[in-house]
C-alpha positions in Angstrom: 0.0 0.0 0.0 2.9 2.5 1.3 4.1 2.0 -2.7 1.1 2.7 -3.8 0.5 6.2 -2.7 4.3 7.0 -3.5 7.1 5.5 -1.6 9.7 3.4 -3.6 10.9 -0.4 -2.7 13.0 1.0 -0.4 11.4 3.9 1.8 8.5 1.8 2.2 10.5 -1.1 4.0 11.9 1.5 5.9 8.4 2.8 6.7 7.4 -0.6 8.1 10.3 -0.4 10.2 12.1 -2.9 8.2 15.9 -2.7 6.6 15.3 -1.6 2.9 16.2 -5.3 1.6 16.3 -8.1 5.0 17.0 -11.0 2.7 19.8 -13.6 3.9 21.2 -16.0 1.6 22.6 -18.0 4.4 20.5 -21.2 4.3 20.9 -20.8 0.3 24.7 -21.5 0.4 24.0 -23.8 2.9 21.2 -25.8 0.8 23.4 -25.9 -2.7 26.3 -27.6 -0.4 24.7 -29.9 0.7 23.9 -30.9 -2.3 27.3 -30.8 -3.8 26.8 -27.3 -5.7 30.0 -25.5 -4.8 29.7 -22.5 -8.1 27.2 -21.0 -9.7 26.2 -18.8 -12.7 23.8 -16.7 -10.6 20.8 -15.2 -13.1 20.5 -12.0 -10.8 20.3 -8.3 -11.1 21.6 -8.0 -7.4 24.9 -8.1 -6.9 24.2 -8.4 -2.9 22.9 -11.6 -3.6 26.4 -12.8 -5.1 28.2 -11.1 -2.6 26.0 -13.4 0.1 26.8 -16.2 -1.6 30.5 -15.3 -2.0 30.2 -14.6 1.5 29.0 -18.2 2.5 31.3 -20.0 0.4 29.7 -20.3 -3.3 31.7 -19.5 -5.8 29.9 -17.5 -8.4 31.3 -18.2 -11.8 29.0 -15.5 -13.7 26.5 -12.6 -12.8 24.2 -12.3 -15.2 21.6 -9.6 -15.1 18.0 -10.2 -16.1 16.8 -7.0 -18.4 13.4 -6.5 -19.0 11.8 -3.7 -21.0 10.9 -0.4 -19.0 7.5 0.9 -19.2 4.9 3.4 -17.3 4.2 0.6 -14.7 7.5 -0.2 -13.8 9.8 2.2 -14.5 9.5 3.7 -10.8 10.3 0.0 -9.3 13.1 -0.7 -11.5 14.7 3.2 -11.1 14.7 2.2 -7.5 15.9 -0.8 -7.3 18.9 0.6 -10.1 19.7 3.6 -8.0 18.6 2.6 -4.2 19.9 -1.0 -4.1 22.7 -0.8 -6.8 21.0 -3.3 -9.2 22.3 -4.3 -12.4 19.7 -2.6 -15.2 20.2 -0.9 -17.7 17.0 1.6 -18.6 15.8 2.6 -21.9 18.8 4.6 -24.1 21.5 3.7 -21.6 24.5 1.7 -22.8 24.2 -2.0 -21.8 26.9 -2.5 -18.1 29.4 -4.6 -18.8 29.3 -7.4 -16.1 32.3 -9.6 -15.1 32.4 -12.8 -13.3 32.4 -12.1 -9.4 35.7 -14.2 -8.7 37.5 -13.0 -11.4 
């Protein structure tokens, strides 16, 4: 509702009196060990997500950033996300970011 009369992704976690993005990718690295998964090409525009997983002992082979066409309805969320939470997008008319592997 909060983004709905206005507030981005971020203000309106804030609001709540939540941290603007609370997600732990602890039990993540935890579950692909188990399992025998030690690196990854992560399909993700946040590179805090690979930097949790770095951080819990996935090796992450490849970021690769999921683009998806701007529009009237989005453009808001996706600015946000870009500028507030350092995603990887690239909006309409901007040069494509070149993204390296994380370990490299």
């Amino acid at each position: 509702m909060l983004q709905d009369v206005g507030l981005d992704t971020y203000d309106a976690n804030v609001a709540l009196g939540f941290k603007p993005d609370d997600r732990n990718y602890e039990v993540t690295a935890a579950m692909l060990s188990k399992i025998g998964v030690k690196s990854i090409r992560l399909l993700s525009n946040n590179p805090d997500k690979a930097n949790q997983l770095i951080k819990f002992g996935i090796v992450i082979e490849r970021l690769v950033p999921l683009e998806l066409e701007a529009n009237p309805y989005n453009i808001h969320y996706l600015e946000a996300k870009r500028e507030r939470f350092d995603h990887i997008l690239t909006l309409k008319g901007e040069p494509k970011r070149d993204v390296c592997g994380c370990n490299q």
